[in-house]
C-alpha angles and dihedrals in degrees: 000000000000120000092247098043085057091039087055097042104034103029083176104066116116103197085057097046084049096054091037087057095044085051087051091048097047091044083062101056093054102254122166107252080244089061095049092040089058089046097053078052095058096048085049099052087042098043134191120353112263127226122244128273108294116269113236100227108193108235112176118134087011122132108253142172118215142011117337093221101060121138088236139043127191116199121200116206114201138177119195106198 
């Protein structure tokens, strides 16, 4: 799908919103519509960022919902005063 027919169908999507910024930017610049085209090449074979490496929270004696053995743990912080 094209970035503005997604744009137009799904105003929402945030990997069109993204590439639709980056176009904007580079035409500012003054880029060739070549030269944005490859770079819109380039995001779309990386794709998206990835985060860092995962953090080991320890979590013994800690309150905690589900299988210990999940492939993902979420971890809330709170402070009640």
């Amino acid at each position: 799908m094209k970035i503005a027919e997604c744009r137009m169908k799904d105003p929402k999507c945030g990997s069109s919103r993204g590439l639709a910024a980056k176009v904007a930017q580079e035409l500012h610049e003054g880029k060739t519509s070549d030269a944005i085209g490859a770079e819109l090449d380039k995001l779309l074979k990386e794709g998206p960022p990835l985060l860092s490496d995962p953090v080991k929270i320890p979590l013994d004696g800690a309150p905690s919902r589900g299988p210990a053995s999940a492939k993902i743990t979420i971890v809330e912080f709170s402070d009640f005063q």
